[in-house]
MARMIGU-954047 format. One record per atom (N, C-alpha, C, O): residue in three letters; x, z, y. Coordinates in steps of 0.1 Angstrom, whole numbers, padded with zeros to 4 digits, always signed. Example, Ala and Ser with C-alpha at 12.3 -4.5 7.8 and 13.67 -1.06 7.14 Angstrom:
% residues 2
ALA+0132+0078-0057 ALA+0123+0078-0045 ALA+0132+0078-0033 ALA+0142+0085-0033 SER+0128+0071-0022 SER+0137+0071-0011 SER+0129+0079+0000 SER+0134+0080+0011 
END
This chain:
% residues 162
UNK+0009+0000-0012 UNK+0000+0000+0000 UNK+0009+0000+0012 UNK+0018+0008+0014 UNK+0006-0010+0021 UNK+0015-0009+0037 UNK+0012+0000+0043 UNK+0002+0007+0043 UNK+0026+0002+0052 UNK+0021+0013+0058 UNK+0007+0014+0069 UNK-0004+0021+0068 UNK+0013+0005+0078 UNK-0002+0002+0081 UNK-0022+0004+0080 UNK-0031+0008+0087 UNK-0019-0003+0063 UNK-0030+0004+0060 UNK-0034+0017+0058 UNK-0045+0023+0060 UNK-0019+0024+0052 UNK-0023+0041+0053 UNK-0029+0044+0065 UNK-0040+0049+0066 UNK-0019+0041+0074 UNK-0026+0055+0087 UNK-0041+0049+0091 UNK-0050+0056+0095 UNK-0040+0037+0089 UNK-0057+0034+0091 UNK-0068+0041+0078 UNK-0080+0042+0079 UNK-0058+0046+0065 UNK-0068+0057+0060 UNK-0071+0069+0060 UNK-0081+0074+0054 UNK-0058+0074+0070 UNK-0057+0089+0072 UNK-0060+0091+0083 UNK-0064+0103+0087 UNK-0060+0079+0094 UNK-0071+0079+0107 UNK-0084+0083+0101 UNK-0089+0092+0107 UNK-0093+0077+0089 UNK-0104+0074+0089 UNK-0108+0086+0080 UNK-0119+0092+0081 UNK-0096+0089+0069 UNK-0102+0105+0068 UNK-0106+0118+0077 UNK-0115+0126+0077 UNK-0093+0116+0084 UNK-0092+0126+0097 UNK-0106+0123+0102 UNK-0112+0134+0104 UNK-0113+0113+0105 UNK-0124+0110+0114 UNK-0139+0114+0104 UNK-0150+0119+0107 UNK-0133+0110+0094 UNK-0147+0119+0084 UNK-0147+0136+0083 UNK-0157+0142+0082 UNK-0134+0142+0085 UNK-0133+0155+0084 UNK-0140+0156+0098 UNK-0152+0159+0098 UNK-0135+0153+0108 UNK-0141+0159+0122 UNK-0158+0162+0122 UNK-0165+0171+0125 UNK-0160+0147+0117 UNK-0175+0145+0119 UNK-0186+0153+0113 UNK-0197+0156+0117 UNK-0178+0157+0100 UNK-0187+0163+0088 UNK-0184+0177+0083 UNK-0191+0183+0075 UNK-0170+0183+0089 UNK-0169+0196+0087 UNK-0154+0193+0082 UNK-0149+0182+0083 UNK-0148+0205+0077 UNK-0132+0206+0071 UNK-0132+0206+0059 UNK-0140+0214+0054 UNK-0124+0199+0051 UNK-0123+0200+0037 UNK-0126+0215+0029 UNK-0129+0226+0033 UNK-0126+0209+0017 UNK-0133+0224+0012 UNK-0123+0236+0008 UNK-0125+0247+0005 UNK-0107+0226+0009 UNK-0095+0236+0009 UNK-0095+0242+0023 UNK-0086+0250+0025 UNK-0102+0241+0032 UNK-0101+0244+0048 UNK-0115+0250+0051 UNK-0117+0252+0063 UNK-0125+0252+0041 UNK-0136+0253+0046 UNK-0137+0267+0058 UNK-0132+0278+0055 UNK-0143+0266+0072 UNK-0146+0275+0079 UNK-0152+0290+0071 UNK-0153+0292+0058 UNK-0154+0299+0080 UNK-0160+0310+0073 UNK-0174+0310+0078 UNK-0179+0309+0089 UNK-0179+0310+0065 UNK-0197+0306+0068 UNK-0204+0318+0081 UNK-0198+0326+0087 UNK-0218+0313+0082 UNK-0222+0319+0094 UNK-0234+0325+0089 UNK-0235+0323+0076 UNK-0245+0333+0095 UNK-0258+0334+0094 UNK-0264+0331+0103 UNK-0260+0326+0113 UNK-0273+0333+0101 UNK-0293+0331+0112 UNK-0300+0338+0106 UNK-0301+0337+0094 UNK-0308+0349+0116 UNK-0317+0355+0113 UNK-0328+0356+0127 UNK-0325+0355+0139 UNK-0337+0358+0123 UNK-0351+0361+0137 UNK-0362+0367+0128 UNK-0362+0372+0117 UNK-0373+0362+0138 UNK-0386+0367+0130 UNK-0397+0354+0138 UNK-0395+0347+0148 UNK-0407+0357+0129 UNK-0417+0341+0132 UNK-0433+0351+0131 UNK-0439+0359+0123 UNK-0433+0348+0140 UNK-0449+0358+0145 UNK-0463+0348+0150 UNK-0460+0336+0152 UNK-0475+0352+0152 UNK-0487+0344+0153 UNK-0486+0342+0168 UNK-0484+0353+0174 UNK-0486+0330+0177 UNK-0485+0324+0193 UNK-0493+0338+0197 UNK-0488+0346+0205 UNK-0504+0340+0191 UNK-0509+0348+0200 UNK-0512+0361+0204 UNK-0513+0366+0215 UNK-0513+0366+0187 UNK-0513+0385+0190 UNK-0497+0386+0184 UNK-0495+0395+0177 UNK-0488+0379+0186 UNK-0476+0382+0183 UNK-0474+0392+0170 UNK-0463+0397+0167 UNK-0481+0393+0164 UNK-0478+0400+0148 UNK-0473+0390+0142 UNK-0476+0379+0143 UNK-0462+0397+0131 UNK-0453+0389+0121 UNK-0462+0385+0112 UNK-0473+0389+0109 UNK-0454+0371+0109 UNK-0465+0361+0098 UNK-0454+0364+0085 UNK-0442+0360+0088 UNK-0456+0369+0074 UNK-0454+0367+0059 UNK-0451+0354+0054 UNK-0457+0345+0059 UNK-0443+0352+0043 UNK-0443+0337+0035 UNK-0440+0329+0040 UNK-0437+0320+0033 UNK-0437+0325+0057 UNK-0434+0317+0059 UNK-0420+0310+0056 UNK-0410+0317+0055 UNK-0419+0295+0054 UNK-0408+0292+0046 UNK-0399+0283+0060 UNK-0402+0273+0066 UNK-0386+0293+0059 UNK-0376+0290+0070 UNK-0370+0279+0063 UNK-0368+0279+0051 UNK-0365+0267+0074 UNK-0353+0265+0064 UNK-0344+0256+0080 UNK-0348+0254+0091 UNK-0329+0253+0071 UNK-0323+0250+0085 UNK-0321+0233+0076 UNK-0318+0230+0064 UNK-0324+0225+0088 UNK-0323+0209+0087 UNK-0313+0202+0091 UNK-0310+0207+0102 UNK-0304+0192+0088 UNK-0293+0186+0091 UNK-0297+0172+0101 UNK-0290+0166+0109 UNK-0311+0169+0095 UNK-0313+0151+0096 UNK-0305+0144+0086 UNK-0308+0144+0074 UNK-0292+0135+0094 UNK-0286+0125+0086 UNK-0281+0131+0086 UNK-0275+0128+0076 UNK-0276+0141+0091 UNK-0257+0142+0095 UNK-0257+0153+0082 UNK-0247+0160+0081 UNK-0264+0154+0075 UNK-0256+0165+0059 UNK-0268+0171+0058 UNK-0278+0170+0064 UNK-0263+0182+0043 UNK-0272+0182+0037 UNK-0281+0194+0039 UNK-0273+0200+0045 UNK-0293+0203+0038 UNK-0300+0213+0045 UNK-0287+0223+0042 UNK-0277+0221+0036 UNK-0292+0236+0052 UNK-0286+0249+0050 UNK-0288+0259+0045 UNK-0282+0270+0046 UNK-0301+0254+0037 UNK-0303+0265+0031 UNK-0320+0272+0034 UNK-0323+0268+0045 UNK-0329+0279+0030 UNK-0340+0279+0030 UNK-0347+0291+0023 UNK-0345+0294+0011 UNK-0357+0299+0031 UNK-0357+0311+0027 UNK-0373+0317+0034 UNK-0376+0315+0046 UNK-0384+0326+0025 UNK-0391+0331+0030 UNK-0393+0342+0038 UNK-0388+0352+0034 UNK-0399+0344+0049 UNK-0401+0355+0057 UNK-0405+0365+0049 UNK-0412+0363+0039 UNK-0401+0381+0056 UNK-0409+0392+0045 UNK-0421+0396+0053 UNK-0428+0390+0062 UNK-0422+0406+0049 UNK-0441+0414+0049 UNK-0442+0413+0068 UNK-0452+0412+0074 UNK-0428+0414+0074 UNK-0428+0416+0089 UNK-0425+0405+0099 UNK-0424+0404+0111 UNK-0424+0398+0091 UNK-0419+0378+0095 UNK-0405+0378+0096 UNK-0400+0367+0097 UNK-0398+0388+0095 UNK-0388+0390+0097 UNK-0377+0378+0082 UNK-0382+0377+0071 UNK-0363+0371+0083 UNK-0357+0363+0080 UNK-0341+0366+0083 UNK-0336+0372+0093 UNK-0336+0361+0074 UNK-0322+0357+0074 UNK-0318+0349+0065 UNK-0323+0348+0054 UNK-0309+0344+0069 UNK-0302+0331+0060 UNK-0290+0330+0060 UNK-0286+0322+0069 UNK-0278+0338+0052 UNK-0270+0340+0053 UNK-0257+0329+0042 UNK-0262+0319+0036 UNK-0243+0330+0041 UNK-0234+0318+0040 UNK-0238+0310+0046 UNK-0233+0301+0038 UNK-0243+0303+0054 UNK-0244+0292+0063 UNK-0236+0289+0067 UNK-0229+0297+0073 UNK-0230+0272+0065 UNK-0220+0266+0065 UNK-0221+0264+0081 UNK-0232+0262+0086 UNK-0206+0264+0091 UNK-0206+0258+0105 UNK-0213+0244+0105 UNK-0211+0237+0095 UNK-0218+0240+0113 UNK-0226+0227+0119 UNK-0237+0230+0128 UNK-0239+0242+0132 UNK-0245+0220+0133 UNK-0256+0223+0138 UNK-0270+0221+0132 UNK-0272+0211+0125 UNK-0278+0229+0134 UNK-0292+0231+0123 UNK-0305+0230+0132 UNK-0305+0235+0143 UNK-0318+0222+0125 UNK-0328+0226+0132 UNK-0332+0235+0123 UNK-0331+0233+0111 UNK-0341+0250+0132 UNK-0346+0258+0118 UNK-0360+0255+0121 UNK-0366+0260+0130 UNK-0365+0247+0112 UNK-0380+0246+0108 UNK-0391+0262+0102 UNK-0388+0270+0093 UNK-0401+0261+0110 UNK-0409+0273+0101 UNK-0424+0266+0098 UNK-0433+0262+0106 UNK-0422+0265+0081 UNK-0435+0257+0079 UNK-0445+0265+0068 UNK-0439+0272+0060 UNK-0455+0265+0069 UNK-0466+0274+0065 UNK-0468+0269+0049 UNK-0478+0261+0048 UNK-0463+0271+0038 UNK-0465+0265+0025 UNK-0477+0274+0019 UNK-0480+0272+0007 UNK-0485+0285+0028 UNK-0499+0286+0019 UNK-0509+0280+0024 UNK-0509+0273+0034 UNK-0520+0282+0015 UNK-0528+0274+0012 UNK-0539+0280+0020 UNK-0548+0272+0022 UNK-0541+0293+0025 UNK-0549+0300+0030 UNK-0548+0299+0045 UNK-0557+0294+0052 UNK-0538+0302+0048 UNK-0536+0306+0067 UNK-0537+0292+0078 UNK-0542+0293+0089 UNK-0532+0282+0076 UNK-0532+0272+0084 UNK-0530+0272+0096 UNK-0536+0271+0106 UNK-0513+0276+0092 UNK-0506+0271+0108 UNK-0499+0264+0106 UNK-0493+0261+0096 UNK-0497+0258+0119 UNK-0491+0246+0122 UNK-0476+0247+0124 UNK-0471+0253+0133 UNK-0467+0236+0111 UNK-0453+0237+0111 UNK-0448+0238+0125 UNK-0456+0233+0132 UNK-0436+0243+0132 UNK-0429+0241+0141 UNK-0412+0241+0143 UNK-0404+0245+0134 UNK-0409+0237+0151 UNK-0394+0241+0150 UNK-0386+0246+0163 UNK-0386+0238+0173 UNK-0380+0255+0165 UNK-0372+0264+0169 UNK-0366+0250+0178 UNK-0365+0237+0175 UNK-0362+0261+0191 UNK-0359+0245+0201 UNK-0347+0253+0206 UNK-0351+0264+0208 UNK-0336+0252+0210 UNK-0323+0259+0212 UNK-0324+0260+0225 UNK-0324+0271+0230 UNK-0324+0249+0234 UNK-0327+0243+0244 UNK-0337+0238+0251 UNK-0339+0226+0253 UNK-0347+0248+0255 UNK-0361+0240+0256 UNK-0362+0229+0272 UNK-0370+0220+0274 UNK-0351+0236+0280 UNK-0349+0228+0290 UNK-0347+0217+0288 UNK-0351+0210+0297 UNK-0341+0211+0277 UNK-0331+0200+0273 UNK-0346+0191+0267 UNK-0356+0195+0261 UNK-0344+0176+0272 UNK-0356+0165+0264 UNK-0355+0168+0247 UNK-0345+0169+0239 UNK-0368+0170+0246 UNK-0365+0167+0226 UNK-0358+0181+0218 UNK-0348+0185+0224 UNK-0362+0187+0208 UNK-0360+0196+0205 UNK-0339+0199+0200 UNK-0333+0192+0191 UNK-0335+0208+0206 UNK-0323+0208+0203 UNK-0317+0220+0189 UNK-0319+0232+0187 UNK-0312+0212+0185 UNK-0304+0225+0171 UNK-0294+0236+0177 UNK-0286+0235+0187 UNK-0297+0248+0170 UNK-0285+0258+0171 UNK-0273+0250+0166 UNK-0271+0238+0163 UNK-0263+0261+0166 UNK-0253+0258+0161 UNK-0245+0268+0158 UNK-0241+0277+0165 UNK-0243+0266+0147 UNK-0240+0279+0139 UNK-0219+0276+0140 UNK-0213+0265+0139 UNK-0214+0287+0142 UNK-0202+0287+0145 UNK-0188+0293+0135 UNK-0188+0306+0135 UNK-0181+0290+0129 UNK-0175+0293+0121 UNK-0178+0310+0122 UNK-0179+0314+0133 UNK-0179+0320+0110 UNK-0181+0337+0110 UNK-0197+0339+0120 UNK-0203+0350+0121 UNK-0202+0329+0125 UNK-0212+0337+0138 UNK-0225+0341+0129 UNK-0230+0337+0118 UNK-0227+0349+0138 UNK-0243+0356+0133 UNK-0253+0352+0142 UNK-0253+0356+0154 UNK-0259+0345+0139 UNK-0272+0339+0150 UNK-0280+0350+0148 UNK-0284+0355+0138 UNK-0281+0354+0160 UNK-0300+0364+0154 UNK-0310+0359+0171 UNK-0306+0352+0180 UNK-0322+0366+0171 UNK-0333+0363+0180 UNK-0338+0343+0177 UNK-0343+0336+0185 UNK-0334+0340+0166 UNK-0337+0326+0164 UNK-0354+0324+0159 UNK-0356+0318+0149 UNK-0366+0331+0167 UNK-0375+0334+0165 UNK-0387+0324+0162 UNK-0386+0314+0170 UNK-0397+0323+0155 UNK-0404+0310+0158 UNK-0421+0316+0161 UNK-0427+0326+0156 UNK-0427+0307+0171 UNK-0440+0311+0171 UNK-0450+0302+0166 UNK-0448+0290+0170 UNK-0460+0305+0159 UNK-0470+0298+0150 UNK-0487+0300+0155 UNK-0493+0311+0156 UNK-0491+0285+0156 UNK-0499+0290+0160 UNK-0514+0282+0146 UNK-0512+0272+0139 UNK-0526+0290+0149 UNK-0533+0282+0144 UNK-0538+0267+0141 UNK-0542+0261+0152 UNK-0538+0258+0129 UNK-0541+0247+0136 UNK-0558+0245+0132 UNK-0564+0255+0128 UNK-0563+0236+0133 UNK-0579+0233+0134 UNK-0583+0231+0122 UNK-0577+0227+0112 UNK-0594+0235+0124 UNK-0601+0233+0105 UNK-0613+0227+0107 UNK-0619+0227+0117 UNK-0616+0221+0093 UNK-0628+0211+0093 UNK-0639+0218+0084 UNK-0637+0227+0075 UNK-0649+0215+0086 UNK-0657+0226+0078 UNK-0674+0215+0079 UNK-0677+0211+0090 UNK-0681+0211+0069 UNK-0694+0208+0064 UNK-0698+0207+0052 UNK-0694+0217+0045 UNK-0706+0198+0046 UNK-0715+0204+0036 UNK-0716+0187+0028 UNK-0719+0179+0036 UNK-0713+0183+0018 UNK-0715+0172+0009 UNK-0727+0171+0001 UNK-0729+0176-0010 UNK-0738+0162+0009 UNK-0753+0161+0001 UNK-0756+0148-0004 UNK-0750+0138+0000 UNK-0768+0151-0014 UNK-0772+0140-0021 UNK-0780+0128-0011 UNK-0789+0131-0005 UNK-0775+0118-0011 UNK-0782+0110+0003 UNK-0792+0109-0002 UNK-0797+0100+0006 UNK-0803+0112-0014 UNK-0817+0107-0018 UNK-0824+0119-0018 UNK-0836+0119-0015 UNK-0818+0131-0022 UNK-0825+0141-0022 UNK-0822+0152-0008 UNK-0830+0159-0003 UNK-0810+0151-0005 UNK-0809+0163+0006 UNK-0799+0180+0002 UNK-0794+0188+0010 UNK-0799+0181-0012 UNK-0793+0189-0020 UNK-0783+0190-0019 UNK-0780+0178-0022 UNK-0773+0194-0016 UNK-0760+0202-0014 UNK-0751+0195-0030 UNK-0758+0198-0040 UNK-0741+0189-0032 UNK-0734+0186-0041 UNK-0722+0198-0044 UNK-0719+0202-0034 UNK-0716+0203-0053 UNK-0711+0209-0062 UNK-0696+0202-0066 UNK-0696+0191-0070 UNK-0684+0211-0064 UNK-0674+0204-0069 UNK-0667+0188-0063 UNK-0657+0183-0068 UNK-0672+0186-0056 UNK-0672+0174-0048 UNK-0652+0177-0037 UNK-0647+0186-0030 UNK-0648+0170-0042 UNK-0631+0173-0037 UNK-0632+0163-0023 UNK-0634+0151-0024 UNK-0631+0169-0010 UNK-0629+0168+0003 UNK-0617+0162+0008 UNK-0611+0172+0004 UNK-0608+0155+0014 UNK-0595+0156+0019 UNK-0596+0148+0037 UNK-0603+0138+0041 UNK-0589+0153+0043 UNK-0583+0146+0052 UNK-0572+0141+0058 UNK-0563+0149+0059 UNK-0570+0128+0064 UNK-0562+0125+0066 UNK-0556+0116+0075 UNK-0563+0106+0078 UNK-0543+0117+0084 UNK-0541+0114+0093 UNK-0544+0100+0093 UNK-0541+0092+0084 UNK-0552+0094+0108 UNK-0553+0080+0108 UNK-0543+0075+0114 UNK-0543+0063+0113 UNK-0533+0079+0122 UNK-0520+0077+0127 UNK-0523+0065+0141 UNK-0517+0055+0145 UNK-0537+0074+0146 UNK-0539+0066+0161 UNK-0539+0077+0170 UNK-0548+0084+0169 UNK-0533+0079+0176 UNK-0530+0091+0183 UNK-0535+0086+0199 UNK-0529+0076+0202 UNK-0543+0090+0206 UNK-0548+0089+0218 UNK-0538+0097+0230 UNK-0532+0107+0225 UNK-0536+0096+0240 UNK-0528+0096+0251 UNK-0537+0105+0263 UNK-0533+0107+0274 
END
């Protein structure tokens, strides 16, 4: 191999380590995130909810974890990078509406923490609010009778009004 092409490979390694983190013989010392995720409005802690931190493209999640009885969370070894932490409602009962943690809310468009080689994120809090529910009755169009067992669903029509 020329020389040439080496340093054009150890350029282009070097440029993968920067972008994506330090080799795993070099790995940083992991970080945490912790907060708590409570209801928009009477501010009491929400239970169950499922935290997790998002990469997008740039790598792979950080990791993902349920709130306890007080909404309270942590997510600990967390590798340095930057994360969005998502709080999304996986029961079936409460119906609130997913959200995500905005670092920067001054800033256009929701911005990631960033977790720092050893740092301890904490106050990374999320608030949840109700979303809307649909509620009627499935009848016989000849008789008027109320139907039984009849499976309901809705679904986005993906026309969003202005």
């Amino acid at each position: 191999m020329g020389r040439g092409r080496r340093i054009v490979l150890v350029s282009f390694a070097l440029a993968l380590s920067a972008t994506f983190g330090a080799t795993s013989s070099e790995a940083a010392e992991p970080g945490s995130i912790s907060g708590r995720v409570v209801h928009a409005t009477t501010e009491l802690g929400i239970s169950n909810v499922y935290v997790c931190l998002d990469r997008g493209f740039l790598g792979p999640p950080g990791g993902c974890t349920f709130t306890d009885g007080s909404g309270d969370y942590a997510l600990v070894d967390v590798e340095p990078g930057n994360y969005w932490v998502d709080f999304r409602d996986e029961s079936a009962f409460t119906n609130y509406l997913d959200t995500t943690y905005d670092a920067d809310p001054g800033e256009e468009g929701i911005q990631p923490v960033v977790v720092g080689a050893g740092a301890a994120l904490t106050g990374i809090d999320g608030e949840m609010e109700i979303g809307g529910q649909i509620a009627g009755r499935v009848t016989d169009a000849t008789t008027g009778e109320g139907i039984e067992g009849v499976h309901v669903c809705a679904r986005p029509t993906h026309e969003y009004e202005e």
